[in-house]
N, C-alpha and C positions, 0 to 999 in steps of 0.2 A: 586644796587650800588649807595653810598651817591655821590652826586654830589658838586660840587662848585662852585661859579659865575667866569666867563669869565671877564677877562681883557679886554680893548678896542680893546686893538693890538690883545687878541686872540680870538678874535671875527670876527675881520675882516681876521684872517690868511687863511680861507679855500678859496676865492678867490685868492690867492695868490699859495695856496699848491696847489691847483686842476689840473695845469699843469705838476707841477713838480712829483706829485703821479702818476698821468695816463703815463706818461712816465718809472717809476721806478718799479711800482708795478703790476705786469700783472694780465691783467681782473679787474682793479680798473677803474669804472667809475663814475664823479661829476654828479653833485656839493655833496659835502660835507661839514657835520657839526658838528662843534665838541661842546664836554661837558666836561668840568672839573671833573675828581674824585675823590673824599674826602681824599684817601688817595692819594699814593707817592709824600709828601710835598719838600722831597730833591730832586730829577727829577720829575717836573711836568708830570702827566698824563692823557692824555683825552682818551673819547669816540668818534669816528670820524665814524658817519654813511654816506653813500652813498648807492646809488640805485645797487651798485655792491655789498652790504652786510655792513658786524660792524668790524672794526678795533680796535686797541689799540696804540695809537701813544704816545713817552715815548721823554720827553724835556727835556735839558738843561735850568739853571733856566736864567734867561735874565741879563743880567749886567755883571759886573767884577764876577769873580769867583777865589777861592783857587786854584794852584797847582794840579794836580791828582785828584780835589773830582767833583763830580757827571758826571765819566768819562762815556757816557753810549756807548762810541765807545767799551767800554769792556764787556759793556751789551750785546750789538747787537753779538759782537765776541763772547762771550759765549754761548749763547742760539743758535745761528747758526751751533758752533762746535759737539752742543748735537743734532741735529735733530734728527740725526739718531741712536742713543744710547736709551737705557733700559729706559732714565733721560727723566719723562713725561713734555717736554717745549712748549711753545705756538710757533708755527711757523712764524718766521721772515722772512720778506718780503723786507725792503730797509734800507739803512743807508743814510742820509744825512750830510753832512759836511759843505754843505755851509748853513751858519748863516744867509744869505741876505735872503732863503725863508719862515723861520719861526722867527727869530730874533736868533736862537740859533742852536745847531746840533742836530737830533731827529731819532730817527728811528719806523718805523711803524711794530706792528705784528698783527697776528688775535686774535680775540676778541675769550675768550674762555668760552663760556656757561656752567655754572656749580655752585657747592655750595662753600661758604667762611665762617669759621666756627673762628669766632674770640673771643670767648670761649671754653677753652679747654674742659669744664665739658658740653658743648653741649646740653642746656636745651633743651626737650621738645623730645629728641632722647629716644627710648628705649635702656636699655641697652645690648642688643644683638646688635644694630648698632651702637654705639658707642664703641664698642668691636672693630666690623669692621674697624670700622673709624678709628682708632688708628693701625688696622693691618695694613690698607693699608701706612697711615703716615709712618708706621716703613718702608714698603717695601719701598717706595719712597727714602726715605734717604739713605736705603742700598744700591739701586739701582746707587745713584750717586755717592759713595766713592767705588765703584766697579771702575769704567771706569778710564784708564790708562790716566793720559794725553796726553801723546806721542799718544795715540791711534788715542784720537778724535781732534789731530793738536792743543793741547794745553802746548809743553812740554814747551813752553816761555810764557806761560802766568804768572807766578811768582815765586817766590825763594822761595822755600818749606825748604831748610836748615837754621836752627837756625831760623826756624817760631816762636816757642811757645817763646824762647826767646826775639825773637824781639817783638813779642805783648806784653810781660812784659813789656818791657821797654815802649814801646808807652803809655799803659796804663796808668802805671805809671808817665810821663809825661801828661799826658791828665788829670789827677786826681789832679796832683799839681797846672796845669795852673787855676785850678777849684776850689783849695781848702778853704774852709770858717773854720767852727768848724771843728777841730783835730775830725778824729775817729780814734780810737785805730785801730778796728781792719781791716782797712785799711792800718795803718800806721806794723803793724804785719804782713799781708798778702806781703805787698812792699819789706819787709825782708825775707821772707820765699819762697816766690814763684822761685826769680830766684838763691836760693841755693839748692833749691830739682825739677830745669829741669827734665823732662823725657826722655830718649833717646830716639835720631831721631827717626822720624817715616817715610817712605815711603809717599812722597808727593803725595795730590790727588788734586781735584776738590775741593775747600774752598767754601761754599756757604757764610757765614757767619753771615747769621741770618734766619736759619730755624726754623722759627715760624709755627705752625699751620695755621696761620691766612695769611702768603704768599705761601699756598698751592688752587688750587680750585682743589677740587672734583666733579666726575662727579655728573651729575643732582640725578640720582636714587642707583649709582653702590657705595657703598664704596673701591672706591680708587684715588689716585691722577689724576689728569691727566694736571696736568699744575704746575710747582713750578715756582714761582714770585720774582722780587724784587734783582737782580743779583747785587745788585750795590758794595757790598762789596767782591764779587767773588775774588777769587785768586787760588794762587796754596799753599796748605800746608797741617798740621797734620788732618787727619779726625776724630781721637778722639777729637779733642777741639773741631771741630764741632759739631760732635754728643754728647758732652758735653753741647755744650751751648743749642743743642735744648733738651736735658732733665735736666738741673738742675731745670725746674717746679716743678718735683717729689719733692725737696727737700724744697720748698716753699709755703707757706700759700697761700690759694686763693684770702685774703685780702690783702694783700702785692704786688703779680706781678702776677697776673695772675696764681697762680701756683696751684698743687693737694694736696699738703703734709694732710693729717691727712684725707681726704676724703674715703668713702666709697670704697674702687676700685672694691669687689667683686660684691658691691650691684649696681653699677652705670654700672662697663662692662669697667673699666679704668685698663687694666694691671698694675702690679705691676711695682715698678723698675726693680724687678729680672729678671721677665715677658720679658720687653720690651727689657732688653738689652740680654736676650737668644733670642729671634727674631733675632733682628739685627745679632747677633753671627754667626745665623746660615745661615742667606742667604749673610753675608757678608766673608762667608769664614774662620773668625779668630776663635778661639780658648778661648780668652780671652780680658780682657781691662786692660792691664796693668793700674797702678801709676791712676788711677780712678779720689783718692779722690783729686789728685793735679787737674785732670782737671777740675772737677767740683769744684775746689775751684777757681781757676782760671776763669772759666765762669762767678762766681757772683761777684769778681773782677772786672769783664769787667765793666758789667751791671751795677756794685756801679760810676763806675768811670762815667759811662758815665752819671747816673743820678745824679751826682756830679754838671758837667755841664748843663744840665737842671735847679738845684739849684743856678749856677751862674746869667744862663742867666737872673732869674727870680728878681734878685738881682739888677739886673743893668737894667731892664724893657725890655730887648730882647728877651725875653719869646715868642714863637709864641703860646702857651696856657695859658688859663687862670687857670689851677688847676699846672704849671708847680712848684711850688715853693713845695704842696702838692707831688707833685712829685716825684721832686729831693731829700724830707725830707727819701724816702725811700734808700737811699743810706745806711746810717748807719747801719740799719736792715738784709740788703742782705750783707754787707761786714759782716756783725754778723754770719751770715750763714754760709757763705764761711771761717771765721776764725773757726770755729767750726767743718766743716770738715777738713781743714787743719790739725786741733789737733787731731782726726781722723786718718789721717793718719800716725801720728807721734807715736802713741798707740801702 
């Protein structure tokens, strides 16, 4: 796990947390010490070892913040509400609210030993586990658009009516606050997406960026056992979700990470047909309705949002150095997604 250097203040926080843990967290005993790691840059994330075992404590960033964003009081609510559901979560232990014991609000889970595969093509796997690795991926996802909200105490956790609609619109605003050089077929997409909506859909569990790479898998077994990374959770359509976690299939591996033109028989990478007959069948449906809107609409998301990455870069608020190499892939992926758009329109 890449790590990252400690702040003054979060260096000296575990003398501080050590009373407040051993009271919240049963069988947590100090001193403890924490590690920064490399990812979750929007809620800081540490490593927090003690002689009672390895934790995963998940922060609030420190200073002024947005409105609603990096809420992980809905973190901690979500991954609480699934313990006991099919949805493999790491188990949550305390939520904190006051800001005086760490500088921010934070909540602690267990630390979950396992593999993080942030290459979907999986070098160095043979292709019979890799096969796996991708079965189990499908079951993981299907597993959480299965679970009722009402079921598991989440039927208020968000407005699932007029979801896909309102993410047009956000987007779409998010895309302008952002925008530099005209893409066409951005500025096509913004026209088409909210005249051809897809009918409601039954509200689920929104994860909203299931990636590969926010899943760990067990050490030896190909399959999930822990999904990551809650911060955009809600309650809405589960085809957009499971749209945004496969429009890969439809992208080059140089571009975003994606499969398109790759081997899939000789590497052990299900097809698209492949992977959404899995899902099909252990999720109960029949079919995927209005498809290519969703997947057109996924790489809308993506363009817009790497739009902004392209701003930030712009005005020197880039928290990466290749951010501007980055954001240039906007145009590409909105190319994508206008291409199936007309697709659909066929």
């Amino acid at each position: 796990m890449a790590e990252a250097p400690l702040t003054p203040a979060e260096d000296a926080a575990p003398a501080a947390l050590d009373g407040w843990l051993e009271k919240a967290v049963a069988g947590y005993r100090g001193p403890g010490t924490l590690s920064k790691c490399g990812f979750g840059q929007s809620n800081p994330t540490f490593r927090l070892s003690s002689p009672s075992g390895q934790y995963i404590l998940r922060r609030k960033p420190l200073g002024p913040l947005l409105p609603k964003a990096h809420a992980i009081e809905r973190e901690f609510r979500v991954l609480r509400a699934l313990q006991d559901s099919p949805v493999p979560t790491p188990k949550v232990f305390a939520l904190c609210e006051d800001a005086t014991v760490m500088g921010a609000p934070f909540y602690v889970m267990e630390f979950v030993e396992g593999r993080i595969f942030y290459d979907q093509t999986m070098p160095g796997l043979a292709a019979a586990e890799r096969a796996a690795i991708f079965d189990g991926m499908n079951q993981a996802v299907a597993d959480l658009h299965q679970v009722r909200p009402a079921d598991a105490g989440l039927a208020d956790f968000g407005r699932s009516e007029g979801f896909v609609e309102r993410q047009v619109a956000t987007w779409t605003r998010q895309y302008r606050a952002a925008e530099g050089e005209p893409i066409d077929a951005m500025e096509k997409l913004i026209a088409w997406l909210p005249a051809h909506l897809p009918p409601e859909q039954p509200g689920r569990i929104f994860h909203g960026d299931l990636r590969i790479d926010n899943m760990v898998f067990h050490p030896t077994e190909p399959r999930v056992i822990a999904l990551l990374d809650w911060e955009l959770s809600t309650l809405g359509d589960p085809m957009a979700d499971f749209a945004y976690h496969m429009m890969v299939w439809r992208v080059p591996p140089d571009l975003f990470r994606g499969l398109a033109g790759l081997d899939f028989a000789g590497m052990g990478i299900p097809s698209e047909e492949e992977y959404i007959q899995r899902y099909l069948t252990r999720s109960g449906r029949t079919d995927l309705p209005h498809w290519n809107f969703y997947l057109a609409f996924s790489l809308f998301r993506v363009a817009a949002i790497l739009q902004g990455v392209w701003s930030r870069a712009q005005t020197g608020q880039a928290s990466a150095t290749d951010a501007e190499e980055v954001g240039r892939k906007a145009r590409p992926l909105a190319e994508i997604g206008w291409d199936i758009a007309c697709a659909a329109r066929a």
